[in-house]
C-alpha angles and dihedrals in degrees: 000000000000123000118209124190104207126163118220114207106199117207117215095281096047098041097089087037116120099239116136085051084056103047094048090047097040102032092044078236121154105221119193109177103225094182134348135172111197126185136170100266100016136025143157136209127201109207146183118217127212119187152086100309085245108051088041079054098051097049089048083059090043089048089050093041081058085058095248116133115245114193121167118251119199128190135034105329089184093053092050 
């Protein structure tokens, strides 16, 4: 099991789009949303990922392909 820690930044169209459900029911990834901040026309949502490193991998290059920006967070996202 790897854990990964991503933060996925929506534009206006994706914003409402079910993604994080997605990529936790077609990637056999666990999701636990650590932060988010989600508004009509921009959000963003801090995660922790749970899961075998490919197929972490392989949802991260699905998330991108959906237009939503994936950047890498370290750290403790809860402690600031």
């Amino acid at each position: 099991m790897d854990r990964q820690r991503v933060k996925f930044t929506f534009e206006s169209e994706m914003v409402k789009e079910p993604i994080i459900y997605r990529l936790g029911q077609d990637f056999h990834i666990v999701t636990n949303i650590r932060r988010a901040d989600v508004r009509e026309k921009l959000g963003w949502v801090v995660l922790e990922l749970d899961g075998e490193k490919e197929e972490i991998e392989r949802g991260l290059q699905w998330v991108s392909s959906t237009g939503v920006r994936v950047d890498p967070v370290g750290g403790d996202v809860i402690a600031g």
